[in-house]
N, C-alpha and C positions, 0 to 999 in steps of 0.2 A: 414525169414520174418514172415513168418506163417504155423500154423501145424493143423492137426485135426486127432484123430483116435491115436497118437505115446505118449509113456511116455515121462518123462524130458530128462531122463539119450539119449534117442534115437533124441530127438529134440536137444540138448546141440552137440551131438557128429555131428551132420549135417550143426549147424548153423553158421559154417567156412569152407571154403573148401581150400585147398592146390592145384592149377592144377601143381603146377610143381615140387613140393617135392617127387613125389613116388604115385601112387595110391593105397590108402588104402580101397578107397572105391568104391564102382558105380559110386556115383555122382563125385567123383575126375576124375576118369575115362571117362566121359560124359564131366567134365568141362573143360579136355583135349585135349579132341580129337574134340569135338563139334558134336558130333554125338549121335540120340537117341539111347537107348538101351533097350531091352525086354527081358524077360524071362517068362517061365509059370508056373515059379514056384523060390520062394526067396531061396528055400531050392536046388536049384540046383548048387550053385556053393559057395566059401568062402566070394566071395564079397560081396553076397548077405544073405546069411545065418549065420554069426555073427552079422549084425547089422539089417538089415529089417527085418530077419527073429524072431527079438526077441524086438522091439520096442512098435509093435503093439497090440494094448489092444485086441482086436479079431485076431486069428488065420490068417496070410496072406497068399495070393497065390501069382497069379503074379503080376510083376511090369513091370512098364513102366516110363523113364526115359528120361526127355527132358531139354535139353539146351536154357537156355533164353537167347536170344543174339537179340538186336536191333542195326543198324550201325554198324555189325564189332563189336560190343563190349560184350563180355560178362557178364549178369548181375546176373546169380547163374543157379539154377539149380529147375526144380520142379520134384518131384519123384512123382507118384500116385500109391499106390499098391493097388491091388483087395484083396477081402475074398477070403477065402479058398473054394475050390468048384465053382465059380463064373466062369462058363462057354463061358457067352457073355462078358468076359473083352476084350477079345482079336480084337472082333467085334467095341469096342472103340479108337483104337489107332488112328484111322484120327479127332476124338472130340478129342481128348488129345493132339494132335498138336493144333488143332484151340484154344485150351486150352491156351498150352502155347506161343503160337507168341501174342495174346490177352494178358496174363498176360505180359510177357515183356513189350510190348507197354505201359501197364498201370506202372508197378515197375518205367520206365524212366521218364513218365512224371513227378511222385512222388516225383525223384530225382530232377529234372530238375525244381519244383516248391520249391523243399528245399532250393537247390542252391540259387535261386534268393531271395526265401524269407530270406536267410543267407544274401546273399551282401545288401539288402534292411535294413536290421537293424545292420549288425558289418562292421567294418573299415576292409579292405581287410590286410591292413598291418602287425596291432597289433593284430588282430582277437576278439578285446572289442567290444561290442557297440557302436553304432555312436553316433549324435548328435540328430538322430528322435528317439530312443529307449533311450537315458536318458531323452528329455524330454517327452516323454509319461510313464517312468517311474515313472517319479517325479513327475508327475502330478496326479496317483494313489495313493502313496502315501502321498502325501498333502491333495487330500481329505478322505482317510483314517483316517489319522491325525485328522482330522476335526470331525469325530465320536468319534474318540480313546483315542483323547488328546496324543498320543505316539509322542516324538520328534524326528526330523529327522536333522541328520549330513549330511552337504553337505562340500566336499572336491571339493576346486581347487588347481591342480598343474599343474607348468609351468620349462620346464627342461632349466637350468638356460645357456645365452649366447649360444644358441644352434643356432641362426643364423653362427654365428662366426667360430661353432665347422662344421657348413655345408663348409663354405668356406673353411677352412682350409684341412679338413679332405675326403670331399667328401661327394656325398650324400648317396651311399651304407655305408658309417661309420654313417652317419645322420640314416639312417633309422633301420638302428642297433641297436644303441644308443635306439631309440623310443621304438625299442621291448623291450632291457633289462627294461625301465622302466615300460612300457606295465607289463610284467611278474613279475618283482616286485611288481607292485601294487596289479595283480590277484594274487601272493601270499599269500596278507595278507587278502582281504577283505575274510567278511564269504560268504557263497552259496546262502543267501538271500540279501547278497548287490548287487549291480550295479556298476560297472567299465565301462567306458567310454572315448571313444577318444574326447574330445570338440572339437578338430581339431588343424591342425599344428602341435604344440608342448604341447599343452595343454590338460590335461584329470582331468575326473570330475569323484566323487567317491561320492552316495548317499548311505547313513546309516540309514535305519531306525530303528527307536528304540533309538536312538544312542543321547544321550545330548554333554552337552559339553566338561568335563572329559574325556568319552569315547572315541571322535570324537579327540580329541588332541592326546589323548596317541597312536591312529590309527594313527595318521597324523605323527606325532612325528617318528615312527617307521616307517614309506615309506619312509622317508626322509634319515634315516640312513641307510636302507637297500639298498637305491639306491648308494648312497656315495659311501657303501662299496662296490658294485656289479663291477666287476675286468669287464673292457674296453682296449682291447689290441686295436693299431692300425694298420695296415698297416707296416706300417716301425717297431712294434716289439714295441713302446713306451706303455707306462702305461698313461691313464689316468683316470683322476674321473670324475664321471656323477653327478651332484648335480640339485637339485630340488629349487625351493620356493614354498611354501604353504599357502595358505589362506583357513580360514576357519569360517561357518556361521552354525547357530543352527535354524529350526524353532519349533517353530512358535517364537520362543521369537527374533529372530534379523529380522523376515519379516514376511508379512501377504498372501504372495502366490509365488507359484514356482519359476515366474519371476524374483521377486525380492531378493528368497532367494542364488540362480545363482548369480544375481550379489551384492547382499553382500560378498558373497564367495570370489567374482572376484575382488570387493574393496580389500579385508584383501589380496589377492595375490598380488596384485599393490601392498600394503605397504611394504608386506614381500621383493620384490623385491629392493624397493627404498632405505630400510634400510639395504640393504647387502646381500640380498639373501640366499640362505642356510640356510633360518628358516621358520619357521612355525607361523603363525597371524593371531588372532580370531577379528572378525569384532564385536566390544565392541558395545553396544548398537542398540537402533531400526535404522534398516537400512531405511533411506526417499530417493524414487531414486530422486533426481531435476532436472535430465534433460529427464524424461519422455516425456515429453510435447511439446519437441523442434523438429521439425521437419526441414529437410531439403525444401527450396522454389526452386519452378519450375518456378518461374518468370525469372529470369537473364538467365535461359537455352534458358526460349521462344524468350528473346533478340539478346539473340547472336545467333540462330540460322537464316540460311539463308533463306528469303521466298519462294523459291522453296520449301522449306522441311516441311513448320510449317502444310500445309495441310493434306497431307498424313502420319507425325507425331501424329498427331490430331486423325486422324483414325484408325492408329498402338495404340495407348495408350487406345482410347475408349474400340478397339475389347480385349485385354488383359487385361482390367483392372479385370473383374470378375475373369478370371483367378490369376492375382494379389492377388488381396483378397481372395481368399483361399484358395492359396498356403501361403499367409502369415499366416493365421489361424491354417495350419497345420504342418507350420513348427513351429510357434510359433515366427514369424516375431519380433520386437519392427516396433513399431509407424514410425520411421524415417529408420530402413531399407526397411519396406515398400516404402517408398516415394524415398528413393535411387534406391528402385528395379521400381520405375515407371520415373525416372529422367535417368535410363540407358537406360531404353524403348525408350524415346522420342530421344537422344541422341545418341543412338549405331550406324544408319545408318549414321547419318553427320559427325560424327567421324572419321566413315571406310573410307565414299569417301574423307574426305580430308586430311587421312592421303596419302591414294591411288593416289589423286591429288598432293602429294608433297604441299598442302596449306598450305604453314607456317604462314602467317599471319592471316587466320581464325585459326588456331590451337595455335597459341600464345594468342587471344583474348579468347579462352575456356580455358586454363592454367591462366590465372591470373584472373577466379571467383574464388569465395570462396569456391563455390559447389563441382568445378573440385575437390578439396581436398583429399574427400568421396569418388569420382566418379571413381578417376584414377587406384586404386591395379583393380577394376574391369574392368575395358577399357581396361588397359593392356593385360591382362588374356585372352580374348576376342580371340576367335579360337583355344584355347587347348585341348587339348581331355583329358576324365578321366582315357584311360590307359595308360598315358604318353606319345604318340606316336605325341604330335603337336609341336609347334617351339620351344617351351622354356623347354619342357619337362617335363611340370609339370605334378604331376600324381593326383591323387585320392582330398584328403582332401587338397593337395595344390594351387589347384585352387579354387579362390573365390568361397563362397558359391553363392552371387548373379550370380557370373559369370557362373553358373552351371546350377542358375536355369532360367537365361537368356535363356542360350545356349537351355537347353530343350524346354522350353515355345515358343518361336520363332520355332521350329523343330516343334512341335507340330502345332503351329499356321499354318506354312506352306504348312505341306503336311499330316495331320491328324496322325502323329506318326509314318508314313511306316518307316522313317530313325530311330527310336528308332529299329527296328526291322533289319535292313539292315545296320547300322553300328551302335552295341550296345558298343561298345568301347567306343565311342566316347560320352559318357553321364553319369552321375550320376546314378546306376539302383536307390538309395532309389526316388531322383526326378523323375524318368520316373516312376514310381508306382505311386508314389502319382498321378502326370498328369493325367494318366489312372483313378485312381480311381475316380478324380475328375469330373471329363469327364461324366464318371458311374454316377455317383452322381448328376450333375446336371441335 
């Protein structure tokens, strides 16, 4: 992790340790046994006098050697060697445990904040980027763009008949599937692109710099590369993984992030409808038309039962600032906003009558228009995000409203303790942002 006082060649030779190969050296030895170790002098033994004894840029004496372990776990090893001569070293070995139990505690937390800030930006599956780290991505470099004049290639793909290839095959072959094109994709982009899970089955790949030429002939070759990429199954058959691709350039097919996503996501609809297994650049200035259409909360207010419209009323009020900016930070549209505040007012009368067995109030919320929208997330409605609830769904396959229902009500309820006491069972990027927001207001 860190060194001070040792040359490269003596930091390089420390900064791996082997506990169960052979002890080559002190700290193997220490990171074996779990026990500190002393000498008062490095020149006293071989363990100590081929390597400590010839690292250090001033002459060393003794050493002292402690195991960082928090929980049962080992986390490395910290050596401190004295000067040559340094008579009170030896007077320090109870500061050198305080030492190291102190750094442990802090190395874990380190770890323990990397972790999460890892699941809070990449898909646990494909190991890409989510859906909150490509559009904060894209969103830097659009304004970028915006000084630079430099164009940015944005990639949608979608792996073709993959619901089909889930039924048939299984969802461990589904998720299989996902990685080889995962890995395909992170083969080709460069080190300054972005690779992304969009979610489900779909992943989004931002190019900066990248016009339309460039952006094709990249698109062009994920498409083949995937084709070609060898798919055994279960039972020993052969199959092939095929893609559709759509593709959008800005600034020249959109005038901001939003809408260069879903230019993208037009030319991948086309690719699809015309055969799939090709690649479609979205020709022309992309005008979104259905911006503006927002889903109505009048017919929910109808149908629901007046015991509920009160304390609905109250549930929506107290979550709405939440609403709004959670939509802000996920980068909502307009109208999944109003879906994410029409599942709000909706979710409890739902529960109880499905729980009441109420088919005729349940038959009368199925034939609005709204139920439409409303239903993949209703459904979804008690899943957990590490697969462990009724229908099994895991991570990115539970709606994303449905996820950020499930938090925002947890939150609402008991101030986040259950974010903390069953974190399984949540989105971690939505329980950040929660938190932050919280912070924030």
């Amino acid at each position: 992790v860190a060194s001070t006082g040792a040359n490269r060649s003596g930091t390089m030779a420390l900064a791996k340790l082997n506990a169960h190969g052979g002890n080559s050296c002190v700290a193997e030895l220490v990171a074996t046994n779990r026990q500190p170790f002393f000498m008062p002098s490095v020149h006293g033994q071989s363990l100590t006098a081929d390597l400590e004894g010839r690292f250090c840029y001033l002459q060393p004496g003794a050493i002292s050697v402690w195991p960082l372990i928090t929980g049962g776990n080992l986390l490395g090893v910290l050596e401190i060697l004295g000067r040559d001569g340094d008579e009170r070293f030896e007077e320090h070995l109870e500061l050198f445990q305080t030492v190291a139990e102190h750094l442990a505690l802090a190395i874990h937390s380190a770890a323990m904040f990397e972790t999460f800030e890892q699941l809070a930006s990449h898909d646990p599956l494909t190991g890409m980027s989510n859906h909150r780290a490509l559009h904060e991505f894209l969103n830097l470099r659009v304004a970028e763009s915006a000084r630079t004049h430099a164009e940015i290639g944005v990639i949608m793909i979608d792996v073709d008949h993959f619901r089909s290839f889930n039924e048939e095959e299984g969802h461990d072959a589904g998720d299989q599937v996902l990685r080889i094109v995962a890995d395909t994709i992170k083969s080709i982009v460069r080190p300054y692109d972005l690779a992304a899970r969009y979610g489900g089955e779909e992943f989004t790949v931002i190019l900066p710099g990248s016009g339309k030429d460039s952006t094709e002939t990249i698109a062009e070759r994920m498409r083949m590369k995937i084709e070609a990429a060898p798919f055994e199954t279960r039972t020993g058959r052969q199959r092939h993984v095929t893609v559709s691709i759509g593709f959008a350039v800005f600034p020249h097919t959109a005038s901001d992030a939003g809408s260069i996503l879903r230019a993208a996501d037009g030319a991948l609809f086309e690719a699809k409808r015309s055969g799939r297994n090709r690649v479609v650049f979205h020709k022309g200035r992309f005008e979104d038309k259905h911006e503006g259409e927002t889903l109505s909360l009048d017919a929910i207010w109808v149908w629901m039962p007046a015991k509920h419209r009160g304390p609905m009323r109250e549930k929506l009020d107290t979550a709405e600032p939440h609403i709004q900016m959670l939509g802000k930070a996920l980068r909502l549209s307009k109208n999944q906003v109003q879906i994410l505040r029409a599942l709000c007012i909706v979710e409890e009368p739902y529960r109880d009558a499905k729980f009441e067995s109420n088919r005729s109030l349940l038959a009368k919320l199925e034939k609005l228009q709204e139920f439409r929208v409303l239903e993949p997330s209703l459904l979804a409605l008690g899943e957990r995000f590490d697969g462990e609830g009724a229908q099994k769904l895991i991570g990115s396959r539970i709606p994303l409203l449905t996820r950020i229902l499930d938090a925002l009500f947890a939150f609402l309820s008991d101030g986040g303790k259950s974010f903390v006491s069953d974190p399984g069972r949540f989105d971690p990027e939505i329980v950040e942002l929660v938190a932050h927001l919280e912070d924030a207001a």
